[in-house]
Structures are given as structure tokens and as C-alpha cells.
C-alpha positions in Angstrom: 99.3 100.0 89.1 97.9 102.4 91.4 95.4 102.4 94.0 93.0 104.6 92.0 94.2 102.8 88.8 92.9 99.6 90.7 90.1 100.4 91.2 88.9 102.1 88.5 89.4 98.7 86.6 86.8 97.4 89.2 82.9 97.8 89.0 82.4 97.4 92.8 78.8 96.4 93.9 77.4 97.0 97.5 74.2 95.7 98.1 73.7 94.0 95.1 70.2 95.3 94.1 69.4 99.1 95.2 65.8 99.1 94.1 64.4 96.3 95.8 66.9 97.2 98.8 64.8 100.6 99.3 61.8 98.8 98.9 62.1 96.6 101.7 63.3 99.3 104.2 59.9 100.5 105.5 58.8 96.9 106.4 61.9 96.3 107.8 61.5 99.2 109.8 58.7 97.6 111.4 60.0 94.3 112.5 63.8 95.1 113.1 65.1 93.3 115.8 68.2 94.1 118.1 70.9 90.8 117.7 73.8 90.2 120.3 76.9 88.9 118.5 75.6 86.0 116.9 78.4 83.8 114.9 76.9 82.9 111.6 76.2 79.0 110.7 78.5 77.5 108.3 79.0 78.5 104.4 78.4 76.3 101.2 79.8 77.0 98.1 77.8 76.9 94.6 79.7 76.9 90.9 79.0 79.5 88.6 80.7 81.1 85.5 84.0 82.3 84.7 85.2 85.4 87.0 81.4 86.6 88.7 81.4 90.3 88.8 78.3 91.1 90.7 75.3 90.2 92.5 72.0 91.3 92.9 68.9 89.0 95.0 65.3 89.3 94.1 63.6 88.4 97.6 60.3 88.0 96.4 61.0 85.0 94.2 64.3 83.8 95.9 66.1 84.2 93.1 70.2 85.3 93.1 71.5 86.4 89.8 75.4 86.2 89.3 76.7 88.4 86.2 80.2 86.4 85.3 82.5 88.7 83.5 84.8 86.3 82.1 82.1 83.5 80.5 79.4 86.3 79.4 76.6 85.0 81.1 74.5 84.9 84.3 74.3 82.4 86.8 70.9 82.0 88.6 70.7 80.4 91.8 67.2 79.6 93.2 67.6 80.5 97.0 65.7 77.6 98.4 67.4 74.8 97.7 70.8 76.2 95.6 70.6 74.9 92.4 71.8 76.9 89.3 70.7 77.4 85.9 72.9 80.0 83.2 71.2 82.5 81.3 73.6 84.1 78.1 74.3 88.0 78.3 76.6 90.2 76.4 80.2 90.8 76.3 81.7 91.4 80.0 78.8 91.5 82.0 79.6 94.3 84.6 76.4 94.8 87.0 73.2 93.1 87.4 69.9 94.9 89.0 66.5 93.5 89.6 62.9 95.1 89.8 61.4 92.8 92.5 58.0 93.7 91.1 57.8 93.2 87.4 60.1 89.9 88.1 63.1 91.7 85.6 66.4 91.7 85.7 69.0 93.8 84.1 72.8 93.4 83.4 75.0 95.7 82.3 77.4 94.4 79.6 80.2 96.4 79.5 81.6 95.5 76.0 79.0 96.1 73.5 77.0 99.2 75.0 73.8 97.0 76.0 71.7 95.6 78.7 70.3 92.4 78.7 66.7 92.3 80.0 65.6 88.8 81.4 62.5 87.8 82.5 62.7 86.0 86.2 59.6 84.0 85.4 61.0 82.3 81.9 64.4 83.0 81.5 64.0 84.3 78.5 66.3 87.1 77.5 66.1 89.9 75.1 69.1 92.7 74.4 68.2 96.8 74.8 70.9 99.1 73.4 72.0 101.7 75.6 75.6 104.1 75.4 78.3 104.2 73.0 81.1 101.5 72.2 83.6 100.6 74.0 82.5 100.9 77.5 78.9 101.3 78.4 77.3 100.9 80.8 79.1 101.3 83.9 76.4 100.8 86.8 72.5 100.1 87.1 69.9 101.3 89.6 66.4 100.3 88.9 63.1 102.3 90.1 60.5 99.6 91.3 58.1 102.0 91.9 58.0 104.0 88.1 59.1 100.7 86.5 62.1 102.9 85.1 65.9 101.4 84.8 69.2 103.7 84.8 72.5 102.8 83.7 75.4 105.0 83.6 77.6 105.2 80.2 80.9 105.8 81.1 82.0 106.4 77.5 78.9 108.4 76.0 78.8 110.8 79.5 75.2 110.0 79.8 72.4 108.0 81.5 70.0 105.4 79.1 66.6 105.1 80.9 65.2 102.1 80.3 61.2 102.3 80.3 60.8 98.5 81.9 57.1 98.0 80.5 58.3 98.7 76.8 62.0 98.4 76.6 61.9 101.9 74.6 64.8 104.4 76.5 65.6 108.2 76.5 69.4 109.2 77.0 70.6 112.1 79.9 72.8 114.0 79.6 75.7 113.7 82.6 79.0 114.8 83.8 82.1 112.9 82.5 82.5 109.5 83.3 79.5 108.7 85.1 80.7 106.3 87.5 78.0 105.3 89.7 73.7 105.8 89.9 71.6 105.0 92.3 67.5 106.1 93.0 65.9 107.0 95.3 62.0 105.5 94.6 60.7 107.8 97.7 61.4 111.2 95.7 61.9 109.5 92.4 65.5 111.2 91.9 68.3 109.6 90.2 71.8 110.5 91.4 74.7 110.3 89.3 78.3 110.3 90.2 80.5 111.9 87.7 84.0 110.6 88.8 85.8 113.2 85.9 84.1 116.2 86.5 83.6 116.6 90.1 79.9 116.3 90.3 76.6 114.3 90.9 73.9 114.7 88.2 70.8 114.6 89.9 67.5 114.0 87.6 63.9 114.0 88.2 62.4 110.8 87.3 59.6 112.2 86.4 60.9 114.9 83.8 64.1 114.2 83.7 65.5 117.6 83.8 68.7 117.7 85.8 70.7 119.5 88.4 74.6 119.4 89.5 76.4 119.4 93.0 79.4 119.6 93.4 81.3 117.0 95.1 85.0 116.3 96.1 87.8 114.8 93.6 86.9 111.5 91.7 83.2 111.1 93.1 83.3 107.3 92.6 80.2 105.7 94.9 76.9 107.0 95.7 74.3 105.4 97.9 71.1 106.8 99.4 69.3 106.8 102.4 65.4 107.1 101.5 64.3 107.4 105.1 66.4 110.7 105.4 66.6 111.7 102.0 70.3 112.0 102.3 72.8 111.0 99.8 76.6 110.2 100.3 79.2 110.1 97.7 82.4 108.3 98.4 85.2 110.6 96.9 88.3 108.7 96.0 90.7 111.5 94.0 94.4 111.7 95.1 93.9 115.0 96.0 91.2 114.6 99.0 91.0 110.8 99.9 89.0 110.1 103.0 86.0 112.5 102.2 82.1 111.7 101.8 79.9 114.2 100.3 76.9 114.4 101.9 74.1 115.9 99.9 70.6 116.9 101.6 67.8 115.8 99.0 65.4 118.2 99.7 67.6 121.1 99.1 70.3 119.8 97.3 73.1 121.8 99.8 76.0 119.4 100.2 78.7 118.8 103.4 81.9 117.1 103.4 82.5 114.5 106.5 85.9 112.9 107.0 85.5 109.1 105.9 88.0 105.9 104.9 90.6 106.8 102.4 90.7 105.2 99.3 87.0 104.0 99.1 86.1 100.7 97.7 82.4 100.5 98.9 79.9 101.8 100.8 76.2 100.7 102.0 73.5 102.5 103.7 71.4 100.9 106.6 68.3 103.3 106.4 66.6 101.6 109.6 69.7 102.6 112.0 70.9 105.9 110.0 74.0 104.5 109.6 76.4 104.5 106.7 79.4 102.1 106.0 82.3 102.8 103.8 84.7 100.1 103.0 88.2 101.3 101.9 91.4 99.7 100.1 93.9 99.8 103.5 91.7 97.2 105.4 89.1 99.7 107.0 85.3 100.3 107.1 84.4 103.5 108.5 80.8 103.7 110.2 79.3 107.7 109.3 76.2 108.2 111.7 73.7 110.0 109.4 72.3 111.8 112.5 75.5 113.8 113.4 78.0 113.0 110.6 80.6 111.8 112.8 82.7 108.4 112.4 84.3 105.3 113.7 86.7 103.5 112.2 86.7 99.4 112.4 89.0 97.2 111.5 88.0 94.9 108.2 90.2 91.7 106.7 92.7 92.3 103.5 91.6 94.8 100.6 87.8 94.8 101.1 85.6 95.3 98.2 82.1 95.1 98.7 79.4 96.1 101.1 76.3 94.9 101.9 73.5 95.7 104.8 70.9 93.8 106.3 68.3 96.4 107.9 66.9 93.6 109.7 69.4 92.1 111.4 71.4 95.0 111.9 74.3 93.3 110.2 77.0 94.4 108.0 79.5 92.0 105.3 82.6 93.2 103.9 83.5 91.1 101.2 88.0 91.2 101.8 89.4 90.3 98.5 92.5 90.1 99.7 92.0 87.9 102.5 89.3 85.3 101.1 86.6 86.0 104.1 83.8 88.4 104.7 83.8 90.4 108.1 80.3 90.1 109.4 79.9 93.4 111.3 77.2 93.5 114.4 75.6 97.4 113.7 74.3 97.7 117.3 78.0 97.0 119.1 80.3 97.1 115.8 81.8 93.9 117.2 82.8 91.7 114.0 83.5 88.0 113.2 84.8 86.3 110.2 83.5 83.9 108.3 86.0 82.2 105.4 85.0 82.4 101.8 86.2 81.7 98.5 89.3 83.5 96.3 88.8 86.9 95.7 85.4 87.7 97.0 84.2 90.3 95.0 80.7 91.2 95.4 77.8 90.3 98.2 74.4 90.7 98.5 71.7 90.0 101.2 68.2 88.4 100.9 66.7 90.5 104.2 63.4 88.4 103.3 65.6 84.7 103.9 68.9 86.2 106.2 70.8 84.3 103.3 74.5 86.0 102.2 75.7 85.7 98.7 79.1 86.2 98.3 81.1 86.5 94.3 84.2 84.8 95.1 86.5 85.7 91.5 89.4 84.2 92.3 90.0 80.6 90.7 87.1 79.6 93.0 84.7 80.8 90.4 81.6 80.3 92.8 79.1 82.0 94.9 79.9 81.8 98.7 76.2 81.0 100.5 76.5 82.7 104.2 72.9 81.9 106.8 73.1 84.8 108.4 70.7 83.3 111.4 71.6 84.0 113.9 72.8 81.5 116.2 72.7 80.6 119.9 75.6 82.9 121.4 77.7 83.1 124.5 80.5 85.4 125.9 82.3 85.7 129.1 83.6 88.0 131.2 86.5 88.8 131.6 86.9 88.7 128.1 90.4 88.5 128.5 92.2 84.9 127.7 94.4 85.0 130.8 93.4 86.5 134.5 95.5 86.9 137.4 94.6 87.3 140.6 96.5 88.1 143.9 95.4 86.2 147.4 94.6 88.3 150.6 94.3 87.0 154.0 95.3 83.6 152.2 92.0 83.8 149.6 91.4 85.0 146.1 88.0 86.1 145.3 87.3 86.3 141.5 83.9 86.1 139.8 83.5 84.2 136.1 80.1 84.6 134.2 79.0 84.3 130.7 76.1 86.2 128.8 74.1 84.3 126.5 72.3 85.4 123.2 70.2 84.4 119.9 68.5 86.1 117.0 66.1 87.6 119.3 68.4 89.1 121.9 69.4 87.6 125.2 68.3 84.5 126.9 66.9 84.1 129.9 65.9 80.4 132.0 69.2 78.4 129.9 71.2 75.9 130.8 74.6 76.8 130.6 77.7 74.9 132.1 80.8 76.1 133.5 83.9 73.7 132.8 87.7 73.4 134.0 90.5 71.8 133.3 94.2 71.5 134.8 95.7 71.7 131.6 93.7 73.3 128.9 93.3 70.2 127.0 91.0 67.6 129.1 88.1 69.3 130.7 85.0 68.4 133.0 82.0 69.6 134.2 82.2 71.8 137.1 78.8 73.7 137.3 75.4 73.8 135.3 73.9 77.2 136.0 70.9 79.0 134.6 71.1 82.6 133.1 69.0 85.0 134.8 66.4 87.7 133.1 69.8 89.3 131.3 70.7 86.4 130.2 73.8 85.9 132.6 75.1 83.6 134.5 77.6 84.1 137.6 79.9 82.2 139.8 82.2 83.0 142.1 85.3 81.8 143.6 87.2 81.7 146.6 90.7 79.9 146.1 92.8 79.4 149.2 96.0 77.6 146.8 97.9 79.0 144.3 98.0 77.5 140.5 96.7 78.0 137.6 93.1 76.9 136.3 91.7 76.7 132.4 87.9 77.3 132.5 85.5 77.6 129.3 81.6 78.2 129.4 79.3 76.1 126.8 75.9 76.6 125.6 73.0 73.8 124.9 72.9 72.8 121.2 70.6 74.5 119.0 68.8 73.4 115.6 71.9 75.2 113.6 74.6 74.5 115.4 76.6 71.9 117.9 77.3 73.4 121.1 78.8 76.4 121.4 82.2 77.1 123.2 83.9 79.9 124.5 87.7 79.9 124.2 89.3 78.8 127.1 90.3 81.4 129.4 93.3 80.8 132.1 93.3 81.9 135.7 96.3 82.0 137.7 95.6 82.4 141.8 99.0 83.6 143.4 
């Protein structure tokens, strides 16, 4: 099987829920906060159904809805305290969207051409046609604001909209195979990518007329940036992998940036301007909307979802191949790892609770729960896990310090200790210092003998976490 062949047998899902996600981004405009590296707190792991497919997180009621491909269904797990409860769907259920404000939720069953509609406060479910047999629909995006929902029929080459009040829907007409839709509920547009023909369909919400612009080969994601009315679409054709369209909303003019080959994924943080596109040889490449250049970071095996919290600034890969997510800092693009279940395959954030919801499909069969609080932080410097240093006039100088950090950026007036030990293994306390208004703390050495010295820095325990460690970092005096 091919790469493209790969994943075109996968419905990849980024953030999980794209109209409540552009909702929340002008209040988290107003209360985004800088983090410094934090490592985050240990992950539990709830059942669901057979093979979960996608996510999507209502934050106003807590709520995380799991569509599971293999057992037809959806898993809902309250947020506060991880119990689940399983709602029937259709055949193959292949997306899932909420509208945060009626309290709805939407799947996409991809045998069967239907949604099913379920109401978040009852669980009650009810079944809207929408496409043709075999395959429909392909992807979801729901407007919060207009109440409308729009799934993209792969098979038919159109859009259903789904009038949420009534359940009545109109069909669009698209490009061929319309692969991926997403809104954007400041200008009430709907863009479609048409991975067959080459294009995006972009309608008005309000009339729903449409447009086309052009993109690369095999458009195959689309995500929006509402603060900047920008939209990108991840072009993943043999004949030009490693492109992003970028199409300006207002005038509908579009540029091509250089981006990851072979994209999987891809995730807008609208509060930064950043974009993040995840692709199948292990990389996520960072596009700054403001300039349209790149950077390229390293991600774990074959990732295959994005998601962003605008809040914390904070980025998770889900790496199918690998069974972990790469938490990815936005402010320093420094990444940790955090292990998961087999085949994570979709993730979602709750900004509102800094909770992570990770689809692992693999025989794990469960939802990988991730508290993205930050924790209490520390690094060192040098950073490096062995330092020499040379002796003039009989004395080596060096100087060791360590930086330390929590959710709310560095911490000043802590207690932090310095320890050694001969041998790496059995260690004592050598110095308790206090970091200063940056949050550092120094000391310096002057070392008359040579031999070689392990030393490690460690934090006070927090509410979240035991004491945190730096590695140990060996200094050899000659």
C-alpha cells in the first residue's frame, strides 16, 4: 500500500471539534499565558468501543465524545470524573463534531450515508440522511454561531447542510471527492477540500452560492485561522508533496508555502498565528501565518493527529506508530513525550479544563486522558549531560545553575537544591539555593583536584507532582 493509499483509508481528525475550537479563540486571546517547558502530569486510560476513530470535546458541559468505527457507536466520557456511557450510531462512524451551544453532537457514519444527531443533555439519538451510498460523509464542521452543520460526501461530490434547529438539510454542490470542511463562524464561509479535482469549494453560509480556488494536487486538509481570515490546505498529491495552500479569505487569492511532505494533519493556533502540519516521515512543520515561512521539528513514529491549545500555547501530535503523543511547547518548540496507548489515532483538547484526549485504535481500544497542567519545571545549564573542564594555575572555574518554571511562567523566591554524587547512583545534598526574579539559581565552582563529579538539581514538590529531577549531569575537572 502506498503512502497516499494509506492515508486515504484514514479520516484523520485534528482538533477534534472545529466549531467550538473557533469559538473559544477570542477569550482565549484574552487570558493566554506564556508556559516554560512544563512536563505534563501522568496519563490514565478509559475503555471505549471497538477501534475509536475520532474525537471531538464539548467544553461547556465537559463532555468527550469518542466515534468507534469498529463497534458503531459512541463513547461519552464526562470530563470530571471519567466515567463512560455508549450511545448507538450508524455503520462505521468516521467523525464526530459538536455545537457547544445547542448541546448537539454530530457523527458522521460513513457506511450508510447518515449522521446521527444526539442530544448532549439526554442521549437521545435521532438519524438525518445526508449523501449517497457507499461512502458518505467523509468530514463534519459545525457553525455554532448559524446553528448550521456541514458534512462532506465523498461519494455524491457534495456538501449536506444540516439546519441544527430542524434537522431539515439542503445539498451543495462540490468538487470531486470532497475530502475535508471546515467553517469559519467569523465570515460564515464553509471551505471545502476537493482532493480529486484540485480545488477548495468555498460557500457562503448565508446563501450558499459557491466559489473555487485552486489548490495544489490531492488537497486533503483544510483548517482556518478566524483571527486572520486565512485558510491553509495541506496538499498531499505525488506530484507536489510538501505544499500548503494558503488562501486569503477576504479575497479569495491563494499562495503556496513549502510545508511537510506527505501530510497527515494539521492544526491552527489562531492566538500565536501559527500553523502546525503533521506529516507521515515523523515531522511537524510549524508555518508562521505572519510571514509564511517554516520550521521543521522532529515528531515520534507516523504521526496522525493534531491538536492546539491556544491557551497554553501547546501542541500534541498523536504518533501512531510509536504509541505516544509529542507535547510541543509553541513559544520555544521544545517537545516532550508523554506514552499512550496502541495506535493513537485522534486527540482533542478541552482549553476550558487543559485536559488531552487521546483515540488510541490499536488493541488498546481506549481513550488516553493527558492533564495538560502544567507542572512545576526545572532545567539546567549546561544542558549538556557531560562537561569538561580544563584547570589553570591549578583551579577550574565552572558555574552550574538551573531555571525553574510553572504554568504561569518562571519562579522566583524557590527553594531549589543542588545535589552530588561520586558515582551517579548515591547522591546528597550539597546546596539549597533560592532562584532569583528570573527564576534562576547559580553556583559556582572552584576545583583545585581533578576527578569527576555527578550533580543533579531538584525542585520542591508541588500538588501534581513528586519532586522534580533533572538528569544527572557529569563534570570532569582535569
Amino acid at each position: 500500500m502506498s503512502v497516499l493509499e494509506s492515508r486515504r483509508s484514514a479520516r484523520i481528525r485534528g482538533t477534534g471539534n472545529r466549531g467550538a475550537f473557533s469559538l473559544a479563540v477570542f477569550a482565549a486571546i484574552m487570558f493566554v499565558a506564556s508556559v516554560a517547558v512544563p512536563q505534563p502530569a501522568q496519563a490514565v486510560n478509559i475503555p471505549v468501543g471497538s477501534a475509536p476513530y475520532a474525537l471531538a470535546v464539548n467544553p461547556v458541559t465537559n463532555k468527550v465524545y469518542v466515534a468507534n468505527w469498529g463497534s458503531g457507536n459512541v463513547t461519552i466520557i464526562n470530563g470530571a470524573t471519567n466515567a463512560a456511557t455508549t450511545v448507538g450510531a450508524g455503520f462505521n462512524p468516521y467523525d464526530v463534531a459538536v455545537n457547544p451551544v445547542t448541546n448537539k453532537v454530530y457523527v458522521a457514519n460513513w457506511i450508510g450515508n447518515s449522521v446521527t444527531v444526539i442530544n448532549g443533555a439526554t442521549n437521545a439519538a435521532t438519524t438525518v440522511g445526508v449523501g449517497a451510498y457507499p461512502h458518505c460523509p467523509i468530514a463534519l464542521a459545525v457553525n455554532p454561531v448559524t446553528n448550521k452543520v456541514y458534512t462532506a460526501n465523498c461519494s455524491s461530490n457534495d456538501v449536506t447542510v444540516i439546519n441544527g434547529a430542524t434537522n431539515s438539510t439542503a445539498t451543495v454542490a462540490v468538487g470531486e471527492f470532497p475530502r475535508d470542511v471546515a467553517v469559519n463562524t467569523v465570515t460564515n464561509k464553509v471551505y471545502v477540500a476537493n482532493a480529486n479535482s484540485n480545488n477548495v469549494t468555498v460557500i457562503d453560509g448565508a446563501t450558499n452560492s459557491t466559489v473555487t480556488v485552486d489548490t495544489g494536487d490531492t488537497p486533503w486538509l483544510v483548517a482556518i485561522n478566524p483571527v486572520t481570515n486565512k485558510i491553509y490546505v495541506a496538499n498531499s498529491g505525488s506530484g507536489n508533496d510538501g505544499n500548503v495552500t494558503v488562501i486569503d479569505g477576504l479575497t479569495n487569492s491563494a499562495t503556496t508555502v513549502g510545508a511537510a511532505m506527505a501530510p497527515t494533519a494539521m492544526a491552527v493556533n489562531p492566538v500565536t498565528n501559527k500553523v502546525y502540519v503533521a506529516d507521515w516521515y515523523n515531522h511537524v512543520t510549524v508555518i508562521d501565518g505572519l510571514t509564511n515561512s517554516v520550521t521543521t521539528l522532529g515528531a515520534g513514529t507516523i504521526p496522525q493527529a493534531v491538536a492546539v491549545n491556544p491557551v497554553t500555547n501547546k501542541v500534541y501530535v498523536a504518533n501512531s506508530g510509536s504509541a505516544n503523543v509529542t507535547v510541543i511547547d509553541g513559544a520555544t518548540n521544545s517537545a516532550t513525550t508523554v506514552a499512550v496507548g496502541a495506535n493513537p489515532f485522534a486527540v482533542a483538547v478541552n482549553s476550558k479544563t487543559n485536559k488531552v484526549y487521546v483515540a488510541n485504535q490499536g488493541n488498546s481500544n481506549n481513550v488516553t486522558v493527558i492533564d495538560g497542567a502544567a507542572r512545576l519545571s526545572i532545567s539546567r545549564s549546561p544542558s549538556k549531560s557531560s562537561a569538561t573542564y580544563k584547570r589553570k594555575k591549578g583551579v577550574a572555574k565552572f558555574t552550574l545553575s538551573a531555571t525553574l518554571s510553572d504554568a504561569k511562567g518562571r519562579v522566583a523566591g524557590a527553594a531549589v537544591r543542588l545535589q552530588k554524587s561520586s558515582n551517579g547512583k548515591k547522591w546528597s545534598n550539597l546546596y539549597t539555593l533560592k532562584t532569583n526574579a528570573s527564576g534562576k539559581a547559580s553556583k559556582t565552582f572552584s576545583v583545585k583536584k581533578r576527578g569527576t563529579t555527578y550533580f543533579r538539581w531538584s525542585a520542591p514538590a508541588t500538588s501534581q507532582d513528586k519532586a522534580g529531577l533533572t538528569g544527572k549531569q557529569k563534570v570532569v575537572v582535569k
